[in-house]
C-alpha positions in Angstrom: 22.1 17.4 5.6 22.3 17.0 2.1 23.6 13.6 2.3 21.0 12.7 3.6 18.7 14.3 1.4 20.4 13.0 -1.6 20.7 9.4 0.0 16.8 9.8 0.6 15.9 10.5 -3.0 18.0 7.5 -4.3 16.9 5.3 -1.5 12.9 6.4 -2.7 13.9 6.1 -6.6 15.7 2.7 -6.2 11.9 1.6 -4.4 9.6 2.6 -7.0 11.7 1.6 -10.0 11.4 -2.0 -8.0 8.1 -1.9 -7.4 7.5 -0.8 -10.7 9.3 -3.4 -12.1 7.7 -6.2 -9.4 3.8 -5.0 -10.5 5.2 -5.6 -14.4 6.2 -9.2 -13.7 3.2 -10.3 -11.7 0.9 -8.8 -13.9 2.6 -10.0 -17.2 2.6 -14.0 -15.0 -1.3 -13.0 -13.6 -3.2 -11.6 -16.5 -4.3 -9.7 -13.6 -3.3 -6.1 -11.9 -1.3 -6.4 -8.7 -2.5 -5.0 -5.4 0.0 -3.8 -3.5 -0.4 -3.9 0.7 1.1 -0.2 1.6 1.6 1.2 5.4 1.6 4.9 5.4 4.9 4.7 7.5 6.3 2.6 4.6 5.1 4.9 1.8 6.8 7.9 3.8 10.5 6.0 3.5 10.0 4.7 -0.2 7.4 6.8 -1.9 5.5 4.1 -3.6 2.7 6.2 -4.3 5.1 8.5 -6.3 5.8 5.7 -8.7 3.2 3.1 -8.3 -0.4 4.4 -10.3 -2.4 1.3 -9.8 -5.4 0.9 -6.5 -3.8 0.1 -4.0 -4.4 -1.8 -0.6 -3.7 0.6 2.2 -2.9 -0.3 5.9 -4.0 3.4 7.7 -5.2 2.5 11.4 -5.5 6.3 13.0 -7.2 8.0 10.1 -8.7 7.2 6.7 -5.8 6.7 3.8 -4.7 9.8 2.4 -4.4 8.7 -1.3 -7.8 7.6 -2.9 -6.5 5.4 -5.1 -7.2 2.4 -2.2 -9.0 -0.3 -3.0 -8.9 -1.9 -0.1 -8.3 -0.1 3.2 -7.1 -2.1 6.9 -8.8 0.6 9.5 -7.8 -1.9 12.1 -5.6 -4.8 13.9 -7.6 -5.3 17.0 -11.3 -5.7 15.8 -13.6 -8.5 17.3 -15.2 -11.3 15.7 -17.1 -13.9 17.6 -15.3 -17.2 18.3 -11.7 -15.8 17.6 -9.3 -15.1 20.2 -7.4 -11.8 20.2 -8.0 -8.9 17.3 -8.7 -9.3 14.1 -7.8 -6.7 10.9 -10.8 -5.0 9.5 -10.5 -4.2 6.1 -12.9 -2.1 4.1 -13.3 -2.3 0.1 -14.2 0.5 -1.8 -17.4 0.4 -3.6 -15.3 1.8 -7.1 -13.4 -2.1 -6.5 -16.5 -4.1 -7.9 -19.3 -2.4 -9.9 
């Protein structure tokens, strides 16, 4: 069990030190903050929201995101749009994004 535990926390640490170093060099190319696309089942394995302090863009499709820092939020996969076969994602923005 602590294997495991220990493997977890190195497995989580090597994840945000990459992201962390992945938003630097896209921001430093950019000019322009990153937005990272996050699933909550993917934030449970790596904890990017322990590392990564920017808005992020949040894929949540039961419930609303837990962290409020998303800027952007997919509620779902399957929404309908006229004229398009099959389901569609429907993302929300957060009024903060834009004033």
């Amino acid at each position: 069990m602590q294997r495991s535990s220990k493997r977890g926390r190195a497995q989580r640490h090597r994840s945000g030190a990459f992201t962390i170093g992945f938003d630097a060099r896209i921001e430093q190319a950019t000019g322009r903050n990153a937005l990272l696309y996050v699933e909550d089942e993917f934030d449970e394995l790596y904890g990017i929201f322990d590392t990564f302090d920017q808005p992020t863009w949040e894929r949540s499709l039961r419930h609303r995101p837990e962290d409020n820092r998303w800027i952007v939020w997919q509620a779902s996969d399957v929404a309908a749009v006229d004229r398009v076969d099959g389901g569609v994602d429907l993302n929300l923005m957060s009024a903060e994004c834009c004033p």
